[in-house]
N, C-alpha and C positions, 0 to 999 in steps of 0.2 A: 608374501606381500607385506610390507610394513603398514604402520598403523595409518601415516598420511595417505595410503593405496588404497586400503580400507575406506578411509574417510570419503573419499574422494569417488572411490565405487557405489556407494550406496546411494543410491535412487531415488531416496526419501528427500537426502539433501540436493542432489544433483535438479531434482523436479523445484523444490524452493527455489535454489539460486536460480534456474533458467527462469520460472515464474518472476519474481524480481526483476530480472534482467528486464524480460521482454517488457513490463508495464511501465518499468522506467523507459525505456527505450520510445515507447509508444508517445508516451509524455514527453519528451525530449524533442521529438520528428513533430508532434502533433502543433510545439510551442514554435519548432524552426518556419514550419508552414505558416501560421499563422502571424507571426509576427515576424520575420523572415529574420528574427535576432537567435542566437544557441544562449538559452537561459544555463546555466551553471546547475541552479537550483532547483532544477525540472529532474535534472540526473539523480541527482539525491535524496530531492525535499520529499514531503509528505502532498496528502492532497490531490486532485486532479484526478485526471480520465485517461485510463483505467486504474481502481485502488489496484496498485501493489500489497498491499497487506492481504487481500481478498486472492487475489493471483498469489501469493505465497502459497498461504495454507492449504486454499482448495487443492493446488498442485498437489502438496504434501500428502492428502489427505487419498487423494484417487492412487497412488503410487500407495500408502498404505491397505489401502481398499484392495486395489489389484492383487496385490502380493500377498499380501496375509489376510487376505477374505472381506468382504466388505461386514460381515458377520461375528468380524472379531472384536475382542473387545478394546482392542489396541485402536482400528478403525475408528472404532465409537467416538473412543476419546478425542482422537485427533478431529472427526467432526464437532464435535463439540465444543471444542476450543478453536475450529473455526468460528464457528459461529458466533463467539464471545468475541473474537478479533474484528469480525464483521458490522457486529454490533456496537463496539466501541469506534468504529471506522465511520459509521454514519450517524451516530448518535450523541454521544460524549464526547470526543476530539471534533467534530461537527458545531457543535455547541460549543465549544471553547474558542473554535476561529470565529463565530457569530461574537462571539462574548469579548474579541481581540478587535474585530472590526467596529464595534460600539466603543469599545477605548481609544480605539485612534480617532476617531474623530472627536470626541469629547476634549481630548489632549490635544487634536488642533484647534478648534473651536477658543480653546479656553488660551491660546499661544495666540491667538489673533489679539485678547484684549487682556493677556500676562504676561511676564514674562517668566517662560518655563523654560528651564533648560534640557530636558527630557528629548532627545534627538534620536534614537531609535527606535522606531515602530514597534509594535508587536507583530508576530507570524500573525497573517491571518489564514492563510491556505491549509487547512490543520486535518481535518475530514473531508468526508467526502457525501457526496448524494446517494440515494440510495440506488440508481441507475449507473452509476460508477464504482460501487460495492458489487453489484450486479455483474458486470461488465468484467472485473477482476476474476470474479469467482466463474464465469464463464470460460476465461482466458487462461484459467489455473486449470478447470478441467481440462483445455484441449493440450496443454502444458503436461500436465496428469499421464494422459493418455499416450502422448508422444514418445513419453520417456518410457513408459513399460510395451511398447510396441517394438 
């Protein structure tokens, strides 16, 4: 087996990408229903319900657990820097779309009575709540468990 066969065998990654997949996916159907428009940027973006970054790892991390022990210290790690991803998920990039959504409006505000040329927004969708970090990490386990099943 070549090294693309290899890459493409292991489990660790295989559990990521379907994680990814599926929360994007979820966001995408969840945006179609809702507003019965296919948002572009639901595919991709950041943000929303359920975090993908939470559903990454966690996946990664039970596919680590399963396979090399949940005891190992490889495990550990990889819980660990879940959890750092998690936390930055609802915390600091959370706080930066708060901190996006007070400069848009400020810079509309201030475009009603100047003239500003400043025409593109800021992201504001950037983090997540922490019932949507929740909700990832849930969806990463059952993601997790699929894949070494």
């Amino acid at each position: 087996m070549g090294k693309l066969g290899l890459i493409t065998s292991n489990q660790v990654l295989q559990a990521a990408f379907l994680g990814w997949v599926v929360a994007q996916a979820i966001k995408v159907f969840s945006t179609l229903i809702r507003t019965r428009r296919f948002d572009f940027e639901r595919l991709m973006g950041s943000g929303g319900m359920p975090s993908s970054h939470a559903s990454t790892v966690i996946a990664a991390s039970v596919v680590i657990g399963q396979t090399m022990g949940y005891d190992s210290p490889v495990f550990g790690l990889a819980l660990v820097t879940s959890f750092v991803v998690m936390y930055d998920a609802c915390g600091i990039r959370r706080a930066a779309g708060k901190q996006a959504e007070i400069l848009n409006s400020i810079v509309d505000a201030l475009r009603l009575h100047q003239s500003i040329n400043y025409q593109k927004k800021l992201k504001e969708l950037l983090g997540h709540t922490y019932f949507e970090v929740f909700a990832g990490a849930v969806l990463g386990v059952l993601v997790g468990l699929f894949i070494v099943s």
